[in-house]
C-alpha positions as CSV (number, residue, x, y, z in Angstrom):
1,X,-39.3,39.7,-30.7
2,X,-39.1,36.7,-33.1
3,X,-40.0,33.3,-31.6
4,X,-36.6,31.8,-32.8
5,X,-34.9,34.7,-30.2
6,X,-37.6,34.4,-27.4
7,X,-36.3,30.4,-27.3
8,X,-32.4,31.3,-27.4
9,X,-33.3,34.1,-24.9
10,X,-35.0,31.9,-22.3
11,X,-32.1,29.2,-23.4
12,X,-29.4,31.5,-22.5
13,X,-31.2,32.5,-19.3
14,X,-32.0,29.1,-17.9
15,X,-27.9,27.7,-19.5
16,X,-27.0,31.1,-16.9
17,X,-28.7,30.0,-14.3
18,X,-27.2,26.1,-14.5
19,X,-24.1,27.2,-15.1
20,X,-24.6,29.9,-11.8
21,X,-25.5,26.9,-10.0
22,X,-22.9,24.7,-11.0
23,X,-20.3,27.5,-10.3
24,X,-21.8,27.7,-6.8
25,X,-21.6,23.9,-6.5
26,X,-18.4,23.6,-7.2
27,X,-17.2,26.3,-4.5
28,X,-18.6,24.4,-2.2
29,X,-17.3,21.1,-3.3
30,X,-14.1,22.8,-2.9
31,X,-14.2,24.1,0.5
32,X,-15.4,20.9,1.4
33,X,-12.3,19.2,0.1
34,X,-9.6,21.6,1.6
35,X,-11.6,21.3,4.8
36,X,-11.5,17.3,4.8
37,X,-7.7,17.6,3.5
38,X,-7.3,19.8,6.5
39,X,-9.1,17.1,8.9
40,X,-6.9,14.2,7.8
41,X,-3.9,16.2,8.4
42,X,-5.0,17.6,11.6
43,X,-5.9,13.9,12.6
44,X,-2.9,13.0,12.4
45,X,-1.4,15.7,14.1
46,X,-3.6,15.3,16.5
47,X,-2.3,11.7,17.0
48,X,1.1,12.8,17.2
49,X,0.1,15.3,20.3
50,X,-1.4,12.7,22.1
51,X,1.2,10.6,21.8
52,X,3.5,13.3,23.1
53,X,1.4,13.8,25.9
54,X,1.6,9.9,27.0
55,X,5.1,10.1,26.7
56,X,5.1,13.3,28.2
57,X,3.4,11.6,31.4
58,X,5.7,8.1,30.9
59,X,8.7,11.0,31.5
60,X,7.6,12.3,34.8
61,X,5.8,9.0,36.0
62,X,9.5,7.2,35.4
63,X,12.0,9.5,34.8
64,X,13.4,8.2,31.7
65,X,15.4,10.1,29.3
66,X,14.9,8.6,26.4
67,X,10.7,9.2,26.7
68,X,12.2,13.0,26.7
69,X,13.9,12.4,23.7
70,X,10.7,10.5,21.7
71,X,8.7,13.6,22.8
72,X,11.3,16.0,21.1
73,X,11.4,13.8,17.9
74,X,7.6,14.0,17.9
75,X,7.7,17.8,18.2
76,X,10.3,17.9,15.4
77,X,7.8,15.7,13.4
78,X,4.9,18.4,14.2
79,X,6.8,21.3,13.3
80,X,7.4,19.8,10.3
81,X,3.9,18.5,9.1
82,X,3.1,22.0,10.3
83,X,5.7,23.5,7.6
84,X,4.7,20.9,4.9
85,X,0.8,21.6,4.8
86,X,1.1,25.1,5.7
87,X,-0.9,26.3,2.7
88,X,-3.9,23.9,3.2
89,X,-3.7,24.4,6.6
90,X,-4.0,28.0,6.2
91,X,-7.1,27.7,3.6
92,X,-9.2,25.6,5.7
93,X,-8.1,27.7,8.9
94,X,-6.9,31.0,8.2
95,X,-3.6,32.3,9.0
96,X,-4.6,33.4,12.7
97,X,-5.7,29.9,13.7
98,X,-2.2,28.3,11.9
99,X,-0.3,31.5,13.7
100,X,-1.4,30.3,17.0
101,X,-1.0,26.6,16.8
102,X,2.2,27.4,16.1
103,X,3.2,29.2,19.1
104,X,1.3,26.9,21.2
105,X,3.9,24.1,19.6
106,X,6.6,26.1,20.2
107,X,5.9,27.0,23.5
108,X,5.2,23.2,24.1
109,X,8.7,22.9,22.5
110,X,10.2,25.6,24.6
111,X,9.4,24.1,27.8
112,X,10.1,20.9,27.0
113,X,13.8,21.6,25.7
114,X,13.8,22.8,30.0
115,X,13.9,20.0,31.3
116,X,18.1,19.5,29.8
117,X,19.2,22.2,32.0
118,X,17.3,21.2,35.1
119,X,15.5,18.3,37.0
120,X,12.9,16.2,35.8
121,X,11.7,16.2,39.0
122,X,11.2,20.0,39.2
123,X,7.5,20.5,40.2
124,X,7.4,23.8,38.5
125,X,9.0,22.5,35.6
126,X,6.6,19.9,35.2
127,X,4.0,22.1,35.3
128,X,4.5,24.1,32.8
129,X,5.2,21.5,30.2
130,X,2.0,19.8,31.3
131,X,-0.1,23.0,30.6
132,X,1.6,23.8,27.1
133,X,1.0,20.1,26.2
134,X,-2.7,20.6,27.5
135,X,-2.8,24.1,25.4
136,X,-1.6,22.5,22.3
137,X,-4.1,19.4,22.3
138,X,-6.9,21.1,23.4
139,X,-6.5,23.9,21.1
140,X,-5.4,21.7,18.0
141,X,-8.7,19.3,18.9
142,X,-11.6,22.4,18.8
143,X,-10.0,23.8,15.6
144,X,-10.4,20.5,14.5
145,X,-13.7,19.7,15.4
146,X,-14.8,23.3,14.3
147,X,-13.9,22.6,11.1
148,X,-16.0,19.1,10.8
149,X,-18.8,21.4,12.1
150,X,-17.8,23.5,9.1
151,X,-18.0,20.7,6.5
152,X,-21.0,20.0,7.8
153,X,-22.7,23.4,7.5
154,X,-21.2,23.8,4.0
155,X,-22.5,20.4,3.1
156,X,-25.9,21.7,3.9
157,X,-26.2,25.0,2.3
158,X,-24.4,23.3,-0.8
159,X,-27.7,21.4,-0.7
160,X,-30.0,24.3,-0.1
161,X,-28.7,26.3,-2.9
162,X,-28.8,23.8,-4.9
163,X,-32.9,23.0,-4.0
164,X,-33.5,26.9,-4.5
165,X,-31.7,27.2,-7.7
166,X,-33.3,24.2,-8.7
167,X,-36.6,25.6,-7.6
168,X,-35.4,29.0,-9.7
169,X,-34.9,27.6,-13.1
170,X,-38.2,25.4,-12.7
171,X,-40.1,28.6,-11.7
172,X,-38.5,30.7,-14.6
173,X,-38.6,27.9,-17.4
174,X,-42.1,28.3,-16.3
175,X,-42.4,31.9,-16.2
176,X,-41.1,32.0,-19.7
177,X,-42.8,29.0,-21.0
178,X,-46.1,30.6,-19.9
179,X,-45.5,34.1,-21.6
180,X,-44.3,33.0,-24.6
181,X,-46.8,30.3,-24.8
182,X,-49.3,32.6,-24.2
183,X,-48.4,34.8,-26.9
184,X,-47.9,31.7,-29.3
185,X,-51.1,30.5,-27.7
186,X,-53.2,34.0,-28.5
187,X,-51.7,34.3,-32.0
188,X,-52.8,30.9,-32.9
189,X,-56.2,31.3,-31.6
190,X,-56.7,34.4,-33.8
191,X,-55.5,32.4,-36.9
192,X,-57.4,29.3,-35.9
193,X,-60.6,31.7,-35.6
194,X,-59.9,33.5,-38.8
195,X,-59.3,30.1,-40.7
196,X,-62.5,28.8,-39.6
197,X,-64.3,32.6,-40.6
198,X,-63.0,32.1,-44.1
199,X,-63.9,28.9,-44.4
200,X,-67.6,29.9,-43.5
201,X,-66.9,32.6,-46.0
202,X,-66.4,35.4,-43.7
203,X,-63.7,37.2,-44.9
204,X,-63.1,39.8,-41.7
205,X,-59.5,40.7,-41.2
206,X,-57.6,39.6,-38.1
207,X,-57.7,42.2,-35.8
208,X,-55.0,44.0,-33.2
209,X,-51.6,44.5,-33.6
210,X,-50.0,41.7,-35.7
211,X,-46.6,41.2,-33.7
212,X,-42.9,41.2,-35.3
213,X,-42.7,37.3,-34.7
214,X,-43.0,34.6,-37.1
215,X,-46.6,34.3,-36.0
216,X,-47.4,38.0,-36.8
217,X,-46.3,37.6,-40.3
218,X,-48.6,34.7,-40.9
219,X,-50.9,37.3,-39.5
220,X,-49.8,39.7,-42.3
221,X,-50.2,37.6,-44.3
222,X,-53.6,35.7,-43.4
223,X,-54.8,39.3,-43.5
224,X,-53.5,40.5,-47.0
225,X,-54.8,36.4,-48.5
226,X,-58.4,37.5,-46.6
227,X,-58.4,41.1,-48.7
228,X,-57.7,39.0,-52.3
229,X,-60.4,36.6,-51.2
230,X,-62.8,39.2,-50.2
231,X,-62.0,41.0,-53.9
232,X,-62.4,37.5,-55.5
233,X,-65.5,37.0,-53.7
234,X,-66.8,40.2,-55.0
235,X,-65.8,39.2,-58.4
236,X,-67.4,36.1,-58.1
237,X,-70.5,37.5,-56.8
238,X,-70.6,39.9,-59.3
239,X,-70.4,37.2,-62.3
240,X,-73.1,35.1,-60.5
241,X,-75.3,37.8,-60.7
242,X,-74.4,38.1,-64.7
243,X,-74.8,34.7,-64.9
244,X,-78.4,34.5,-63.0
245,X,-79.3,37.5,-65.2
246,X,-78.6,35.5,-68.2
247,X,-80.4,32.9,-67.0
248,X,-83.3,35.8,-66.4
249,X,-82.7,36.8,-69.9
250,X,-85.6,34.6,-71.8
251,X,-88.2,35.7,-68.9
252,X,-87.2,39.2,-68.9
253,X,-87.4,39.3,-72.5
254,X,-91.3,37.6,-72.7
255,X,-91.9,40.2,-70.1
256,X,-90.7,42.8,-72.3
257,X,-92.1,41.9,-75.1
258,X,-95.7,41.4,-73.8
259,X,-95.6,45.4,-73.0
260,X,-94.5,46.1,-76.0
261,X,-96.7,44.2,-77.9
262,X,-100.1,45.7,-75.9
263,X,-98.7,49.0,-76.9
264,X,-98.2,48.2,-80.4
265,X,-101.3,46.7,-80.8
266,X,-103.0,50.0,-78.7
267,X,-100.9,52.4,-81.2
268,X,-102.0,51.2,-84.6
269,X,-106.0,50.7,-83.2
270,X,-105.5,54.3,-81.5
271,X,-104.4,54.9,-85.4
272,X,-107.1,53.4,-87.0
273,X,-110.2,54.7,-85.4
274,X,-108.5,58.1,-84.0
275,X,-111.3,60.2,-85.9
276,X,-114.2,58.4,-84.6
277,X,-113.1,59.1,-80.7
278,X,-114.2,61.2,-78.6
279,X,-111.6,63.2,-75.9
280,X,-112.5,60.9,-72.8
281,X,-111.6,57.4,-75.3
282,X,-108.5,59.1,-76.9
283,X,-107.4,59.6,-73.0
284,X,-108.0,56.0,-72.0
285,X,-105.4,54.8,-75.1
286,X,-103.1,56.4,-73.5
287,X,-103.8,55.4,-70.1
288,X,-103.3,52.1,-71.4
289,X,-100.1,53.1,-73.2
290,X,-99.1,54.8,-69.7
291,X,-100.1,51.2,-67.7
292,X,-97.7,49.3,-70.2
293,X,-95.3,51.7,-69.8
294,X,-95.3,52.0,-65.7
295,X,-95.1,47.8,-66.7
296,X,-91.9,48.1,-68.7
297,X,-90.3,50.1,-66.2
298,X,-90.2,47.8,-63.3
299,X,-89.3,44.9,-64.7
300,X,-86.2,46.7,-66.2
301,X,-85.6,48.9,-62.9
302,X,-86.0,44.9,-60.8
303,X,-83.1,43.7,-63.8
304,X,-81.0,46.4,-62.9
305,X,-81.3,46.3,-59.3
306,X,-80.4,42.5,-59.0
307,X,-77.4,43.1,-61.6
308,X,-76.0,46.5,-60.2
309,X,-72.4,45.3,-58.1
310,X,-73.3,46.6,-54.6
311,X,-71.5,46.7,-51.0
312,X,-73.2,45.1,-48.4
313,X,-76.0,47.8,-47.3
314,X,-77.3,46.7,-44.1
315,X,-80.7,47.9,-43.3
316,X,-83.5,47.0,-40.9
317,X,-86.2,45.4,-43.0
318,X,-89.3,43.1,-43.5
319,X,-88.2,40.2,-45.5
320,X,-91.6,39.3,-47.2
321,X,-91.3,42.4,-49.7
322,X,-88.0,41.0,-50.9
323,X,-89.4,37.7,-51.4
324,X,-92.3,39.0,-53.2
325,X,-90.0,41.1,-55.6
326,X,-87.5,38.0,-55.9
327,X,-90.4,36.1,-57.2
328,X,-91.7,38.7,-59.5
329,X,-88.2,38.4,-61.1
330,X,-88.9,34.8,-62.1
331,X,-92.3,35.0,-62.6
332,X,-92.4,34.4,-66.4
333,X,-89.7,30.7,-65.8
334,X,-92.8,30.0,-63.3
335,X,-95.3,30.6,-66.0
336,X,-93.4,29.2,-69.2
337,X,-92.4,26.2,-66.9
338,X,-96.4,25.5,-65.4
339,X,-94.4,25.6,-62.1
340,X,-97.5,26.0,-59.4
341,X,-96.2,28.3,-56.8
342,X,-97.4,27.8,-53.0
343,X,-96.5,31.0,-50.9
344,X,-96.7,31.3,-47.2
345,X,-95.7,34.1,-45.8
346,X,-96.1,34.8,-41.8
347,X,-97.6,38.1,-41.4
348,X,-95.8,39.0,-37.8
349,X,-92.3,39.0,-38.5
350,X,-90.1,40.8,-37.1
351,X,-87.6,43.0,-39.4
352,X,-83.8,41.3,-40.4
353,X,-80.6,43.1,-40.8
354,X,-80.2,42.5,-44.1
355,X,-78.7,43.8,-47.5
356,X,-81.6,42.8,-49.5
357,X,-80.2,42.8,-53.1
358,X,-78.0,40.0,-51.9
359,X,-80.9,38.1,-49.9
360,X,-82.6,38.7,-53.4
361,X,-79.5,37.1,-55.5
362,X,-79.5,34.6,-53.1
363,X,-83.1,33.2,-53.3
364,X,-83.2,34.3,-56.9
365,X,-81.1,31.3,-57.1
366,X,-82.3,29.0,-55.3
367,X,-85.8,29.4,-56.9
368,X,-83.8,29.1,-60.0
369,X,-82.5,25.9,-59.2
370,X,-85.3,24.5,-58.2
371,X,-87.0,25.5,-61.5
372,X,-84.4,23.8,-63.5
373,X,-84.9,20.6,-61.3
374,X,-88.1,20.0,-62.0
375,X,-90.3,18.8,-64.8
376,X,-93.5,20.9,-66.2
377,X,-96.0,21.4,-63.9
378,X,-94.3,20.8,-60.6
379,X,-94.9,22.2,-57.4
380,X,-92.5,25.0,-55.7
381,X,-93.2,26.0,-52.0
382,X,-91.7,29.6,-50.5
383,X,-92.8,30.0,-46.7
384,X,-91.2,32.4,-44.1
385,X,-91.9,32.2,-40.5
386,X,-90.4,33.2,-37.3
387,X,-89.6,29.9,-35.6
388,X,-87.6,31.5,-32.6
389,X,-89.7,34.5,-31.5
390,X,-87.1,37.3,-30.8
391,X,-84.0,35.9,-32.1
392,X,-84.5,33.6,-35.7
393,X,-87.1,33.6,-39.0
394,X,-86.7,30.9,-41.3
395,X,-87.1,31.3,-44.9
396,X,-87.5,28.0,-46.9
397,X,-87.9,27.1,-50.8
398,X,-89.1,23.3,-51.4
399,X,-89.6,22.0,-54.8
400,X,-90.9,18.6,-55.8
401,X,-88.0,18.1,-58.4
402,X,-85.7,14.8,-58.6
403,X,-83.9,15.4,-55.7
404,X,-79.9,15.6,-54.8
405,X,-78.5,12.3,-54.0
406,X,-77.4,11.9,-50.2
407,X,-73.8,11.5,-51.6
408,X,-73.3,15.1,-52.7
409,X,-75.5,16.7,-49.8
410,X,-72.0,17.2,-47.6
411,X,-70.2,18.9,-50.9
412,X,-73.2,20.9,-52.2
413,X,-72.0,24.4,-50.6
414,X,-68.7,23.7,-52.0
415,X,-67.3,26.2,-54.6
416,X,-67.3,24.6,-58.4
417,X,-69.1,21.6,-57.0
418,X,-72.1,20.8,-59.3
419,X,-74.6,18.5,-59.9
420,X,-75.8,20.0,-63.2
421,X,-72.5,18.5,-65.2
422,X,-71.7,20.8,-67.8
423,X,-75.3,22.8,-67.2
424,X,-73.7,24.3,-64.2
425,X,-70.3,26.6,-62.8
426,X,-70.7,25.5,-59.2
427,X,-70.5,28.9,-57.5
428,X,-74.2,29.8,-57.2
429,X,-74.6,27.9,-54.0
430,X,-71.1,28.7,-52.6
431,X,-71.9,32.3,-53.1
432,X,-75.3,32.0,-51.7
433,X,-73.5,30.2,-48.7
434,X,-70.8,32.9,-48.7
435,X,-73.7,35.7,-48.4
436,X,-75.9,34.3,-45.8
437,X,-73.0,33.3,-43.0
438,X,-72.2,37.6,-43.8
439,X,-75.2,38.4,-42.6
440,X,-74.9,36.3,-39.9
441,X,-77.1,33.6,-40.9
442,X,-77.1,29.4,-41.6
443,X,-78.4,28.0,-45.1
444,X,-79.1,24.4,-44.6
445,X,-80.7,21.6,-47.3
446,X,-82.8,18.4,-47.3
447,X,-83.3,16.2,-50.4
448,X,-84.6,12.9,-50.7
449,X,-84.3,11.2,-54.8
450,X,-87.2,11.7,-56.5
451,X,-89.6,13.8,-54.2
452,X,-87.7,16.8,-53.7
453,X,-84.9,19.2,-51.8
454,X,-85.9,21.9,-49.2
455,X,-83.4,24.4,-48.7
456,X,-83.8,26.9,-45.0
457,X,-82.4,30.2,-44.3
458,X,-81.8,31.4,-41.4
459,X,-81.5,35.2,-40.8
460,X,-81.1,36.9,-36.7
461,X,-83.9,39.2,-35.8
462,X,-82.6,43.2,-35.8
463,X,-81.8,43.7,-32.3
464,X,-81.8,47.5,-32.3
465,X,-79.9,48.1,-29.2
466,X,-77.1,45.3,-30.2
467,X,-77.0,46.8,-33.7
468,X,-77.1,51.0,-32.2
């Protein structure tokens, strides 16, 4: 479900529930205005029997007719009051309640209309209207005061529903605002942590099911931009190592050459003085022949293995032989150059996880660099060591060349960022970056103008089980 329809869903929800509430209010509101309608009236009805029953005892305490005829005006008035408000009456109290009152009036009535056919001094007579008239008020005040007791009970569950509906839509807004945060939440988090992998220039695809909200198509899409970034990367990588192999070219091709010349040079001798040796010198020619050979081969079969596009092939390995053979690969820019070469290498190491044609590319150029940064005859230090036993080794390449101002130290890792002008195409650094955080690992640098920069590797140890 989309995030736009999980809002108007939890919207229409809570916009029920209010309006379920304010339903509910407003029945109660209403009862509790028929039921105060119904008090007034009955407060004044009531009124109007209590005055009958003073005149009532005015009649028999002095005997005056004209008390019996205020009592039957006053009946009259009741009957019609009765007849006028019969249907609030009969919403607040029900038709059994109104039924009755009204044959306690009219029995009030009855025996009141008596006493013109007979004494008002009958006993008997006076009895009975006494008890209707005691019926009537008595009857006509507990309805009365039942239904105050009713207000008030409405009055109070009007309240309580309205706390526990209040209490409902809080909860649920909650409820809602929890699970669709927490989606919202858990699909950010994924992005935010995929972001921050490609800009470390780990290019692993978000994993899990994407979602068919808004969210799960910047998923999608974050995913499909990391697979033309990963392809680009490869690219990139790929054109580094043409570029570094061009930058190889003028060593490779002294190396090449110095073969080629030995073996000229032990051709045409072989030629000259071929009738003068014996079987054991015409074999050591081409021994030597053989030797420059063997010596052709491997710096063509090191060229081709640094330029040949590879996956990432993870292996357990020592990392001294790859610096060694990264070395060997610059070897002539070291000796055309002067560059004195210092190399320390610890001899307990533990192995690294590594792919090591690209640890190779990578300190290929870095030693590269620091060639081109300093003058003839300079000083260029390799070490490794383990500097947490169990868990890190530390590769680092120092060079006393003129240094990288503090200014560019925070951009240097940057892709197209250079500090060789025109000399330069940015990416070898960014790559080298880009390669080291795949295998897990930090690349750091130091530089101070005019003595020197020290770039550090660091690659994890192989942890078998972890790896198995």
């Amino acid at each position: 479900m989309k995030i736009i329809h999980r809002i108007y869903l939890s919207n229409a929800v809570n916009i029920g529930l209010i309006i379920l509430v304010v339903a509910l209010t407003l029945h109660s509101v209403t009862q509790v205005m028929t039921k105060f309608k119904f008090i007034e009236i009955a407060d004044d009805i009531n009124a109007t029997f209590l005055e009958m029953r003073l005149e009532e005892k005015n009649l028999f305490l002095y005997h005056n007719e004209s008390t019996l005829q205020q009592i039957k005006n006053k009946i009259e008035q009741s009957s019609q009051t009765l007849g006028q408000m019969q249907d609030d009456i009969l919403k607040a109290v029900g038709e059994e309640k109104f039924e009755f009152l009204k044959r306690l009036l009219s029995n009030y009535q009855q025996c009141v209309f008596l006493l013109n056919d007979a004494n008002i001094s009958d006993k008997k007579i006076e009895d009975q209207v006494r008890e209707a008239g005691k019926q009537l008020k008595s009857f006509s005040e507990d309805i009365t005061s039942l239904e105050r007791k009713q207000v008030s009970i409405i009055i109070k569950g009007m309240i309580r529903v309205m706390k526990r509906a209040f209490v409902a839509v809080v909860i649920f807004a909650l409820i809602i605002s929890y699970f669709t945060g927490q989606g919202l939440r858990n699909s950010l988090k994924r992005i935010l942590s995929q972001s921050r992998s490609i800009s470390k220039g780990n290019y692993q695809k978000i994993e899990g099911n994407a979602g068919s909200d808004e969210l799960g198509s910047v998923i999608v899409a974050m995913n499909t931009m990391t697979d033309e970034l990963q392809q680009r990367k490869q690219e990139i990588l790929q054109s580094k190592r043409l570029a570094s192999i061009g930058v190889l070219v003028a060593g490779v091709a002294h190396e090449l050459n110095n073969p080629l010349n030995n073996i000229s040079m032990i051709a045409q001798t072989y030629a000259e003085v071929y009738d003068t040796l014996g079987r054991e010198q015409r074999l050591g020619f081409m021994t030597q022949i053989e030797e420059q050979i063997e010596r052709l081969r491997a710096t063509i079969k090191n060229l081709l293995d640094f330029s040949k596009p590879k996956t990432q092939n993870l292996k357990p390995m020592d990392i001294n032989p790859v610096i060694q053979k990264s070395i060997d690969l610059v070897r002539n820019m070291l000796d055309v150059t002067g560059i004195k070469t210092h190399l320390d290498q610890a001899s307990d190491l533990p192995e690294v996880y590594i792919d090591s044609h690209q640890i190779q590319q990578v300190l290929v150029n870095l030693i590269t660099n620091a060639i081109q940064a300093m003058s003839p005859g300079g000083k260029l230090s390799i070490a490794s060591r383990n500097v947490e036993p169990g868990h890190d080794i530390e590769i680092s390449i120092q060079d006393s060349g003129k240094g990288i101002p503090k200014e560019f130290l925070d951009n240097i890792f940057d892709p197209f960022f250079s500090t060789k002008e025109d000399a330069g195409t940015g990416l070898g650094l960014w790559v080298s970056y880009g390669i080291i955080k795949n295998h897990q690992g930090n690349i750091r640098v130091k530089s101070i103008v005019g003595k020197g920069t020290i770039f550090t590797i660091t690659l994890p140890v192989y942890q078998k089980k972890k790896r198995d």
